[in-house]
C-alpha atoms as one frame of an Amber mdcrd trajectory, in Angstrom:
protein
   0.000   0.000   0.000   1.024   3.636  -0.852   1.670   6.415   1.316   1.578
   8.628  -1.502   4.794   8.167  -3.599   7.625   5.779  -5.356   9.704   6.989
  -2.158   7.386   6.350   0.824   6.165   2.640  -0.239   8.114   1.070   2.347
   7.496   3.415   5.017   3.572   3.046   4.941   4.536  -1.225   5.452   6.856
  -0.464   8.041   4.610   2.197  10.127   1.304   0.117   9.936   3.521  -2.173
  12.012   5.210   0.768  13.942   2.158   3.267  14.841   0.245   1.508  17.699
   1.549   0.740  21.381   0.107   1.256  24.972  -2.427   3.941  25.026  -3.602
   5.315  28.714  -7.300   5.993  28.835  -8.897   9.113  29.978 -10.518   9.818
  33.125 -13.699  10.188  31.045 -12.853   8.085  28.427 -15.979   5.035  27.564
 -15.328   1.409  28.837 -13.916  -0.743  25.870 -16.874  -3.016  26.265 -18.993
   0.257  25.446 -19.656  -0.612  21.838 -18.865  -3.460  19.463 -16.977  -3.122
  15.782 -18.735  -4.908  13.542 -16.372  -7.061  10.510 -17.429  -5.307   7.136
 -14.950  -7.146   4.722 -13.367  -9.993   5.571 -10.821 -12.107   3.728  -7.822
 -13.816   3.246  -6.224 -10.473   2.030  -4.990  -7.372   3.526  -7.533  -5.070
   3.738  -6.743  -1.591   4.861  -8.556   1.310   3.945 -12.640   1.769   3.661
 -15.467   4.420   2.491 -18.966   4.063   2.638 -22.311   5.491   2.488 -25.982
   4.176   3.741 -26.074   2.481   0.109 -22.233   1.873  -0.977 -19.061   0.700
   0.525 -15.695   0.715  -1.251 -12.726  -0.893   0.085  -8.626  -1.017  -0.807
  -6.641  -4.196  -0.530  -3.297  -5.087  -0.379  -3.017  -8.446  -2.811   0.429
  -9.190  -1.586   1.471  -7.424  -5.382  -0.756  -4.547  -5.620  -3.693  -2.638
  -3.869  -6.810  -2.697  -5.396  -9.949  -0.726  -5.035 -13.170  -2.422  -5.164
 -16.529  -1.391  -4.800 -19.865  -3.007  -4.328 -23.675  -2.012  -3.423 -24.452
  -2.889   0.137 -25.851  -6.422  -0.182 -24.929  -6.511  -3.953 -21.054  -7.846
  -5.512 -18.073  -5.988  -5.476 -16.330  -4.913  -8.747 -12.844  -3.551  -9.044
 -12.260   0.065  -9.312  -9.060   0.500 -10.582  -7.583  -0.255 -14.242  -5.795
  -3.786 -14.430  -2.513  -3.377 -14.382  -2.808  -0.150 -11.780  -2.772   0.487
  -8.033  -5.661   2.009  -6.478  -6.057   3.753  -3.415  -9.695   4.758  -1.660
 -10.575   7.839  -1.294 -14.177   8.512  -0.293 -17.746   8.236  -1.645 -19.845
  11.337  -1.911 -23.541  10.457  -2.962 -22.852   7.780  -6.088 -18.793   9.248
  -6.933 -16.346   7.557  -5.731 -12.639   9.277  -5.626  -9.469   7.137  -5.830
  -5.823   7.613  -6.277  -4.629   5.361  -9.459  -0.931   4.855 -10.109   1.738
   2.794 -11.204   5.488   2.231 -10.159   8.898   1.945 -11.678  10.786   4.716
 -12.998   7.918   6.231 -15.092   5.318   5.893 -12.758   2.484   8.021 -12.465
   0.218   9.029 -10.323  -3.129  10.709 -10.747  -6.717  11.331  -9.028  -9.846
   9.708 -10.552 -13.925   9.956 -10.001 -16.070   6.984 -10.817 -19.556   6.729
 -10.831 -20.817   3.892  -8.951 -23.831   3.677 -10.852 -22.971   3.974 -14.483
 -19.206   3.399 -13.339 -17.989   5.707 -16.023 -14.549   7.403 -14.700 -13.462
  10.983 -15.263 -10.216  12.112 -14.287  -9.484  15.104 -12.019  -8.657  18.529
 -13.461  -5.347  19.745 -14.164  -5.399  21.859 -11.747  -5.580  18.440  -9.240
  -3.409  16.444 -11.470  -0.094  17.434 -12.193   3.296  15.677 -13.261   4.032
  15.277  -9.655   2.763  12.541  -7.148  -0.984  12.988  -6.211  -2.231  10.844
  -3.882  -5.151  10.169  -0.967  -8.033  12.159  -2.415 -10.972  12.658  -0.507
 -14.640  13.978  -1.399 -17.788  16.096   0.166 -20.218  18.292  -1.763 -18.235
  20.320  -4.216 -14.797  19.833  -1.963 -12.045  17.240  -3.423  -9.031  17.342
  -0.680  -6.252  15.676  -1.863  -2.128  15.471  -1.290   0.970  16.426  -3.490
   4.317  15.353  -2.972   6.514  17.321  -4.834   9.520  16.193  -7.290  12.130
  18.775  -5.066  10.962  16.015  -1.576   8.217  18.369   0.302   4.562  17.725
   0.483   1.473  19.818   0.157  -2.322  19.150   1.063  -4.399  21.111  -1.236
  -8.468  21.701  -1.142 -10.156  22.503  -4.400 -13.819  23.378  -5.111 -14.754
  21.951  -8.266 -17.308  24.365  -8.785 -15.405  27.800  -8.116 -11.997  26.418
  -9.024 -10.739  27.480  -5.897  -7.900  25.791  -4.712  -6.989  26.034  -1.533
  -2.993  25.364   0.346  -4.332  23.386   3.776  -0.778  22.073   5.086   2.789
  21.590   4.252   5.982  19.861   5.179   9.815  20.371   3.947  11.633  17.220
   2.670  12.906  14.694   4.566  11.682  11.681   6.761   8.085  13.444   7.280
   4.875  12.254   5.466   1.592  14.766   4.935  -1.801  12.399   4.691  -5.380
  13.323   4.384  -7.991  12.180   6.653 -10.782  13.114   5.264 -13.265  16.443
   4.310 -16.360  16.047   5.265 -19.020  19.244   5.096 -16.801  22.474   6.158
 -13.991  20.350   7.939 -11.037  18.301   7.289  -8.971  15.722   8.771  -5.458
  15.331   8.477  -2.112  13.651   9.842   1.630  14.427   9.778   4.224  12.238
  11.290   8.296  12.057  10.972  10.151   9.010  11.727  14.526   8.293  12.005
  16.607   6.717   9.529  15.581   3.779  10.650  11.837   3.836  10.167  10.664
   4.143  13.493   7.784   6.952  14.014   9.153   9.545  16.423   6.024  11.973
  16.090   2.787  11.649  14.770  -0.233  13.931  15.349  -4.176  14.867  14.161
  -5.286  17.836  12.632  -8.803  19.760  12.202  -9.023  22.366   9.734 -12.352
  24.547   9.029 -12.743  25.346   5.621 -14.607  28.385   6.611 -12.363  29.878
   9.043  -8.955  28.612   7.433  -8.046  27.697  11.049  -6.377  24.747  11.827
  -6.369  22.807  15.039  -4.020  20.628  16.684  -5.549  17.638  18.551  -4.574
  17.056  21.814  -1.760  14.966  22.376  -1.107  16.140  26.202   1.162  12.332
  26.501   3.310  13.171  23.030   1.939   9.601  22.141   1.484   8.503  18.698
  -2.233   9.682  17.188  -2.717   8.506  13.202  -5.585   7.683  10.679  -7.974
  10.543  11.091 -11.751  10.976   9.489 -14.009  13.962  10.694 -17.929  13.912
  10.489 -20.113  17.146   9.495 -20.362  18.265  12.846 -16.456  18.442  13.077
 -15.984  15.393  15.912 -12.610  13.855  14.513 -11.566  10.294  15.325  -8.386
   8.588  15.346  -6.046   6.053  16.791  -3.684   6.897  19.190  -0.827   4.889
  20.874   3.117   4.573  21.307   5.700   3.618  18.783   5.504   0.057  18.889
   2.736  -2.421  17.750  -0.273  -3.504  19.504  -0.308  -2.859  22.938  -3.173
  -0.527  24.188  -4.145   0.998  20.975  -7.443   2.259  21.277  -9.924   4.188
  18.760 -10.800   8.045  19.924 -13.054  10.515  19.327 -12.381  14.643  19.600
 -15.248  16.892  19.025 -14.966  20.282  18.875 -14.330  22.061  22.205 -13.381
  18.391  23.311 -13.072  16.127  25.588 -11.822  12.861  23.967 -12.661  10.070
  24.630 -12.102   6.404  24.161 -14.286   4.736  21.635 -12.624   1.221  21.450
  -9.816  -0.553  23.097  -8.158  -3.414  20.726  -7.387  -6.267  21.941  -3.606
  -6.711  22.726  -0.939  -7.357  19.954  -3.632  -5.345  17.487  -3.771  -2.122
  15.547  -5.289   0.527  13.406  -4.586   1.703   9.582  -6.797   4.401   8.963
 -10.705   5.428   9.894 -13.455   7.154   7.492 -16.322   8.314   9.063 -19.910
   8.062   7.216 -23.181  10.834   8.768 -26.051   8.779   8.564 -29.643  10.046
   7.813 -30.522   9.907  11.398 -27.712  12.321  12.345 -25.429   9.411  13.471
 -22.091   8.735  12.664 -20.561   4.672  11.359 -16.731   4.762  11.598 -14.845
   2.144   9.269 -11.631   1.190   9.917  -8.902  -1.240   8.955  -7.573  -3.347
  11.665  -5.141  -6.268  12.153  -2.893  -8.435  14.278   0.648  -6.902  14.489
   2.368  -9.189  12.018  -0.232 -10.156   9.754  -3.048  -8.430   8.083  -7.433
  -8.552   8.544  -9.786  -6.880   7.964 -12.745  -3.885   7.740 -14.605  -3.357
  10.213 -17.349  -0.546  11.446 -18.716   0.656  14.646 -22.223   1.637  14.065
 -24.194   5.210  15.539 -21.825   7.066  17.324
């Protein structure tokens, strides 16, 4: 799976392994037996990253040689999303258009952001003003919004909103080269999600944090992180609550699923089960003003599966 370029492939292996560890609950924080994650996808494969609505759900997996985006109707059969030959990586579903990241590797490899419709399934490519001869990568979708990443030829990374309706577009964050990655959460209404962490020369995460940014302000938020723990994968619903995983630097002790809504407090949502950990979260506002958070989750050393915890 791809963090975003031909350069950070490894990385994203290594840290799925790296980013989880002992997490210490808050004082107001929900008992882990509070809810229960539901398995959405489940298979023999690796999958890692999820979006879904009341009527679709879309899905990336790791083969073992490739990711792959596939897409089904809930209750209906999944199809694949990206072209054969391709990697694909999800991305988000806004009404029946799905945005992915489609690339391929080697030393012309490529990298661009594509819409499909899930009904027709007829695929348009993002503008040029999206799409450039650099790496784009992790788009995500809400209303006339498209967030996405760049990471530049000179090394540095950018994470870029643009209204496809006004042609807007919009600098969110940055980083300078080096051993630091930029990666969207997700927009959702008039917020977004987002996550940068560093790590040393020998791949170990040294410091990871969450952001919020409101689209309408321009303000951006850091979530707390009073511990200097490890917080990673980030979604945000339409009411700005943003949830994440948070832990230490090693894999699978503690890691628990959080919540932050605006003005806080956080709380615990989930406690995995020892020697297990997070990839990312997407978070889905149902019709009854609820909120379903999908995320990928697996056994430190080997890989599982999608799963969901329902009306939050």
């Amino acid at each position: 799976m791809i963090v975003g370029s031909r350069h950070a492939q490894s990385f994203w292996r290594r840290s799925l392994v790296l980013v989880a560890a002992l997490a210490v609950a808050l004082t107001n924080a929900l008992p882990a037996e509070a809810v229960a994650p539901q398995t959405v996808v489940a298979t023999n494969k690796a999958e890692w990253k999820a979006a879904a609505t009341d009527q679709w759900l879309a899905w990336t997996v790791w083969t073992g040689r490739a990711d792959i985006v596939y897409a089904k109707p809930v209750g209906g059969s999944r199809f694949r999303v990206n072209r054969k030959g391709s990697n694909g990586v999800l991305g988000a579903i806004d009404g029946t258009t799905l945005v992915y990241q489609e690339f391929t590797l080697g030393r012309r490899g490529r990298s661009s952001i594509w819409f499909m419709d899930l009904e027709t399934r007829t695929k348009t490519k993002a503008p040029g003003a999206v799409n450039s001869r650099q790496w784009e990568y992790w788009p995500s979708l809400s209303g006339d919004w498209l967030l996405f990443a760049r990471h530049l030829n000179t090394g540095g990374r950018r994470l870029y909103l643009f209204n496809r309706t006004t042609q807007e577009r919009r600098l969110v964050a940055s980083m300078s080269r080096g051993r630091r990655v930029l990666l969207t959460g997700q927009v959702r209404g008039e917020y977004v999600s987002f996550e940068k962490t560093t790590w040393d020369r020998r791949g170990r995460a040294t410091s990871c944090n969450v952001y919020r940014y409101d689209i309408a302000s321009s303000a951006t938020t850091l979530i707390p992180n009073p511990e200097k723990k490890c917080q990673w994968g980030p979604s945000v619903n339409d009411e700005g609550t943003v949830y994440f995983a948070r832990g230490g630097f090693a894999c699978g002790r503690g890691v628990s699923l959080r919540s932050h809504p605006i003005g806080g407090p956080t709380q615990v949502i989930w406690q995995l089960p020892k020697k297990n950990s997070l990839t990312t979260t997407y978070a889905w506002d149902r019709e009854d003003d609820a909120t379903n958070v999908y995320f990928g989750t697996y056994k430190c050393g080997r890989w599982a599966d999608i799963k969901m915890i329902p009306g939050l």
